[in-house]
C-alpha positions, -999 to +999 in steps of 0.1 A: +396-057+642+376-043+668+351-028+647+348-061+626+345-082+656+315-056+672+298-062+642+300-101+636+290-108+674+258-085+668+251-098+635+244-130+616+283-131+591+259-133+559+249-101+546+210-097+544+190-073+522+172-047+537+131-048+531+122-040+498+092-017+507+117+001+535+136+008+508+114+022+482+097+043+506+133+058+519+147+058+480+111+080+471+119+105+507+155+114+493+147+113+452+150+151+448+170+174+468+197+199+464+222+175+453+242+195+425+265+208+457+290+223+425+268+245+419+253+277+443+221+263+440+206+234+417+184+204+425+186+167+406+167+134+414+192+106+429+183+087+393+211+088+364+204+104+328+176+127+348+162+159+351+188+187+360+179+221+372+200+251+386+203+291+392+225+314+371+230+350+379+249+378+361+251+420+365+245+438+334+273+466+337+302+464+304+323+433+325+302+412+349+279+398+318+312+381+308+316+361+342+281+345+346+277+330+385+267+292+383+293+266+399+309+277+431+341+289+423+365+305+445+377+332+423+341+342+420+350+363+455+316+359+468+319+372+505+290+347+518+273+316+503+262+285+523+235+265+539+223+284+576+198+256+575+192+221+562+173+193+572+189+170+545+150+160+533+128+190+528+141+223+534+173+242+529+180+280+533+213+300+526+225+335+517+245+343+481+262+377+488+281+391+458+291+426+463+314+419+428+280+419+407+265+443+431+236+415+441+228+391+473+205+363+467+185+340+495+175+306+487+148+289+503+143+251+494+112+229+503+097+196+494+067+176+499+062+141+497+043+122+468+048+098+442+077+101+422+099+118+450+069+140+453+074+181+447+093+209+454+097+249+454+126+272+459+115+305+470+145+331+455+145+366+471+171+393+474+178+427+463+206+447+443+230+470+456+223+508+449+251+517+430+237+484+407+224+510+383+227+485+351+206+457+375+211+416+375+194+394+353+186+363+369+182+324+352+169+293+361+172+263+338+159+229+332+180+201+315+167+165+307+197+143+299+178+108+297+146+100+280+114+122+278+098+150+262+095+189+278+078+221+264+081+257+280+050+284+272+063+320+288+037+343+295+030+378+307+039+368+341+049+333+347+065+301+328+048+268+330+069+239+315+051+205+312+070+173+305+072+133+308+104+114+320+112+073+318+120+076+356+096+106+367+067+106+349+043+130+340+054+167+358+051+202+357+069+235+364+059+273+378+085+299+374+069+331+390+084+362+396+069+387+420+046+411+405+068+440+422+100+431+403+114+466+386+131+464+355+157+486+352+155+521+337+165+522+300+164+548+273+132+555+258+145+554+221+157+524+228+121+511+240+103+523+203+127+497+188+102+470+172+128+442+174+129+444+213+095+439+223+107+413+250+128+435+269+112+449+302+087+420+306+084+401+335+099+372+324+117+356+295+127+325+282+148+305+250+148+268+246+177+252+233+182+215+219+214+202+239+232+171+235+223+147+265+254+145+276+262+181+278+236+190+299+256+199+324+274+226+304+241+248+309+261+276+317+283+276+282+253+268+261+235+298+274+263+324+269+267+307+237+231+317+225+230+349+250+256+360+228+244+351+194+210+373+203+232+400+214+252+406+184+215+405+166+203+433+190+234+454+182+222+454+146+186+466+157+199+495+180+228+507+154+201+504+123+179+522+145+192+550+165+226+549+152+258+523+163+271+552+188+241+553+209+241+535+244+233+500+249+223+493+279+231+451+292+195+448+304+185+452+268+216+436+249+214+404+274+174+396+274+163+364+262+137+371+233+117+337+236+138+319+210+129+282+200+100+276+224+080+263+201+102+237+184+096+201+200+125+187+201+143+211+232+158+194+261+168+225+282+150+255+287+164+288+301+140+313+321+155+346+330+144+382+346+160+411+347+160+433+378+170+459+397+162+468+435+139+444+458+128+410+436+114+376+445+104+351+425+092+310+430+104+276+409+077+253+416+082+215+407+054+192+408+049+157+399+016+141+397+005+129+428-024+159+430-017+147+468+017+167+466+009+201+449+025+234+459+009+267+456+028+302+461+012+305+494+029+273+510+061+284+503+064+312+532+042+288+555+063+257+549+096+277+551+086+292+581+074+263+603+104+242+590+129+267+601+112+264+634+115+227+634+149+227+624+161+250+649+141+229+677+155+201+666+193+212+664+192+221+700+176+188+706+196+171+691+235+188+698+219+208+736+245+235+726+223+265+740+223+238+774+259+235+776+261+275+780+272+286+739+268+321+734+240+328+698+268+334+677+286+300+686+255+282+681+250+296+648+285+290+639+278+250+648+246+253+626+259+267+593+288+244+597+263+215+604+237+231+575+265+236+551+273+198+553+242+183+551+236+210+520+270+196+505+253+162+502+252+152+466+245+128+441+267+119+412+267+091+383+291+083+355+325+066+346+353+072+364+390+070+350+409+035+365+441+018+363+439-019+363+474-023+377+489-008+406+511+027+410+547+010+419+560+032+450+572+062+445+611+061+429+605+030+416+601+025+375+577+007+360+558+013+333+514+011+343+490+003+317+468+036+304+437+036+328+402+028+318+371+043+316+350+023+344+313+016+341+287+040+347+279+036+382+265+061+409+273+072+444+252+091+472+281+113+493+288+143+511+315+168+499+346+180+514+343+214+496+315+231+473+339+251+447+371+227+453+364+192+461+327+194+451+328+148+448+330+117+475+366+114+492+364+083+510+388+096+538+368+127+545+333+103+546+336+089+579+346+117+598+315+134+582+294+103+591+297+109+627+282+141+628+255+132+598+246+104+621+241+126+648+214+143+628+202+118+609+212+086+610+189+069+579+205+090+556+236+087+571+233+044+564+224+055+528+255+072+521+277+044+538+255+015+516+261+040+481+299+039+493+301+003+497+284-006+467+316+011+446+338-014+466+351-041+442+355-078+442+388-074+462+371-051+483+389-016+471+369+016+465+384+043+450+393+070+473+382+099+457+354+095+432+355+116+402+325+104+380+312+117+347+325+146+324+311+173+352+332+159+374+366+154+358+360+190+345+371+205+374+401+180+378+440+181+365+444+153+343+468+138+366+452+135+396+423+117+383+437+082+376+425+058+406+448+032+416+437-004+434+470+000+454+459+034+465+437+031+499+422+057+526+420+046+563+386+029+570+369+060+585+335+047+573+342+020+601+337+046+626+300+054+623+294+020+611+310+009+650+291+037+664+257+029+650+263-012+661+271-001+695+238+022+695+218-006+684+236-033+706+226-008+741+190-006+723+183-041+723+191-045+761+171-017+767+134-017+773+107-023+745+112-009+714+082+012+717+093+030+749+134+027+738+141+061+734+116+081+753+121+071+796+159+080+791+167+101+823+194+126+832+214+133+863+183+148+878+160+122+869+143+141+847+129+125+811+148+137+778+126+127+756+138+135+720+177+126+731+192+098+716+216+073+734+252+086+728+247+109+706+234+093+675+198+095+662+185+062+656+150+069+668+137+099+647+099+095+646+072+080+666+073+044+652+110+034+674+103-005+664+102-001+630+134+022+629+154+004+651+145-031+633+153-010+597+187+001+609+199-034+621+189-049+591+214-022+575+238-031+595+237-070+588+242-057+550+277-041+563+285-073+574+297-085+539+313-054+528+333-048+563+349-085+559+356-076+520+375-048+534+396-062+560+407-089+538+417-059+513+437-040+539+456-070+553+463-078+515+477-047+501+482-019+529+504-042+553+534-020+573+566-026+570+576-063+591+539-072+596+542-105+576+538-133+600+522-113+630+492-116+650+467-095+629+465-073+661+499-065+663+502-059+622+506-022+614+493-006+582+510+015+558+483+039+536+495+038+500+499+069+473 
């Protein structure tokens, strides 16, 4: 009751709707990020039926071609993946090590602001191991599921696709690889073979035409046609030089430019083949000329971000101050990174029961669950290769550290949690929505019940951030809230927030501190919804007929 009561005494009972240009502006700041968190690395808009990109990689000896890296899986065996840095808005770095296909990969993710959620570029760089005599190829796809059109050209050095999307209008993409990528050594008979021009170049390319709703199988469409070409370029060698000669993966497995010039392709595959030291830059731009990105901003804007961010982290969690050794203080950040990095974005049906699961020994027959309707949620993820989807539990406790960092995106994810909540005021505790999602989950665990409830952890940064704003208002001007806060010594902190959470982030304290108290009077609603939920269906055993404070709670399922 506590947190209820904090909130009704600070705020007006009615729920009020936050400021429509607030809103647009903070929607267009977090549009794009890295919020495919299944996968090591791929980027979506926070818009349903979108544009979907992500990396693929794959060595080229006689097994590894068959166990292509996209989602994070555990039995990949990867002996390091994860975000060492990221902001949450514009920049995200992290190392893939895979010693299994001989190959370690760093990402290096940045944004800048425009129309349409503005642009981005992901700088990939990394080299092979040198007993990786076969090399790695290395893909990066597009996918539109919704409405639009797309074309890919691949030339001697680069691919440029152009395209036009219902939600993002007109864009354009770069993938570049360094002009010092090697291509791995191959036999020179094999070379004089007409019907492999494309292999050695640069880059490489096919376009495929997907069904919408299967974009997301990316990775089984390309093996699919990988494949069909290879069994066409065991044909060439064998008429050729004869069906016992070697054949190498870097020449079986390149992509020879198929189906680029049909119009009607939804998701185009880029790939290079390498071996040793490589680079190369995905470049997303939308049309605000305002927000363009050339090669040579990627290693400037990486590099004065990583500054920032590291600035900031000490700023903002002091742990070099309190006397944490380096290694501790990285620990905290790659824990801190990898969380912010596991933020993702996720849309579709989930799979619901309309009647509740009796208790456990008891029989009675349920009726078969339902597909829900489409609806979409804005969450951080327990795990990348396990759990890779919102858990409602696991939310708040990840709230009170997101809010720490960031606490505008941290009121985001709380709103996109409470807008699944029901007329009753249940939300499903674990949120598996759309076919990616329930791909990765038994049948039987992905029934949600109404009966089935997590504690309200969400309560606890939602408390937190009312108590924040309630010692704010008491406080000084909002101009000068956050910057004449003194410690022991009476020495300034500016930069430090008041108890740990970081509700003033830029220069302009009024407008963020009137922003975030208008998201809090929109909780107001939602919080009472949920109360009367939890005194309806999750009473303890002898609470009927008790003071509500004295009522104990019993968590079903």
């Amino acid at each position: 009751m506590r947190i209820v009561d904090t909130l009704t005494v600070f705020v007006a009972a009615s729920a009020a709707t936050v400021l429509a240009s607030d809103t647009k502006q903070h929607d267009s700041d977090l549009l794009w990020g890295t919020y495919r968190p299944n996968l090591y690395f791929g980027t979506r808009p926070r818009l349903p039926d979108s544009l979907l990109s992500g990396l693929m990689w794959f060595g080229l000896d006689q097994t590894n071609w068959q166990n292509i890296r996209h989602s994070c899986e555990l039995g990949d065996n990867l002996s390091e993946y994860g975000y060492q840095r990221h902001n949450g808005r514009d920049f995200g770095e992290q190392m893939l090590r895979d010693n299994d296909h001989g190959v370690e990969i760093k990402s290096e993710f940045i944004k800048v602001a425009g129309k349409n959620g503005g642009s981005w570029a992901v700088r990939f760089s990394g080299k092979t191991a040198e007993d990786n005599v076969e090399g790695v190829a290395l893909v990066y796809y597009f996918g539109l599921e919704g409405n639009g059109t797309m074309a890919m050209n691949v030339g001697k050095g680069s691919a440029k696709i152009v395209g036009k999307a219902d939600d993002l209008g007109l864009f354009s993409i770069r993938v570049v690889p360094s002009a010092k990528n090697k291509f791995p050594v191959i036999a020179q008979q094999l070379q004089k073979i007409p019907e492999l021009s494309s292999v050695g170049k640069k880059i490489s390319g096919i376009a495929v035409k997907a069904p919408k709703t299967d974009v997301w199988k990316a990775k089984d469409i390309f093996m699919r046609e990988m494949f069909t070409s290879a069994r066409k370029r065991v044909g060439f060698i064998s008429k050729h030089v004869g069906a016992d000669s070697e054949m190498a993966g870097s020449v079986l497995f390149a992509l020879d430019n198929d189906g680029l010039k049909k119009r009607d392709r939804n998701l185009f595959f880029t790939q290079m083949v390498v071996r040793g030291e490589f680079s190369f830059d995905v470049i997303y731009e939308c049309e605000d000329k305002n927000a363009s990105i050339s090669r040579n901003d990627i290693s400037t804007l990486v590099k004065n971000r990583r500054s920032e961010f590291d600035h900031r982290f000490e700023a903002t969690f002091g742990l070099r101050n309190k006397g944490f050794s380096d290694k501790q203080v990285e620990m905290a950040r790659d824990a801190v990174s990898s969380l912010i990095g596991g933020i993702g974005y996720f849309h579709g049906s989930g799979l619901v029961s309309m009647d509740p699961k009796p208790e456990y020994g008891i029989n009675q027959d349920v009726s078969e669950p339902e597909l829900s309707t489409p609806y979409s949620l804005f969450a951080t993820t327990p795990s990348r290769p396990f759990f890779p989807r919102g858990f409602l539990w696991d939310e708040g406790f990840h709230q009170l550290v997101l809010g720490q960092w960031d606490s505008k995106i941290c009121m985001e994810i709380i709103r996109s949690w409470f807008s699944t909540m029901d007329a009753d005021g249940w939300m499903a505790r674990e949120q598996i929505l759309g076919s990616e999602a329930r791909s990765k989950v038994p049948l039987e665990f992905q029934v949600q019940y109404p009966n089935f409830a997590n504690p309200p952890t969400l309560l606890f940064a939602i408390e937190k951030i009312a108590d924040v704003q309630k010692t704010l208002s008491h406080t000084k001007s909002p101009k000068h809230r956050a910057f004449d806060m003194q410690d022991e010594d009476g020495e300034n902190e500016c930069g430090k927030d008041i108890d740990g959470f970081d509700l003033l982030q830029d220069n302009d304290q009024s407008e963020n501190t009137d922003s975030m108290q208008e998201s809090l009077e929109e909780m107001v609603g939602y919080t009472q919804r949920l109360l009367k939920y939890f005194l309806a269906t999750q009473f303890g055993n002898g609470a009927a007929g008790k003071p509500m404070a004295e009522r104990g709670y019993r968590w079903r399922g």
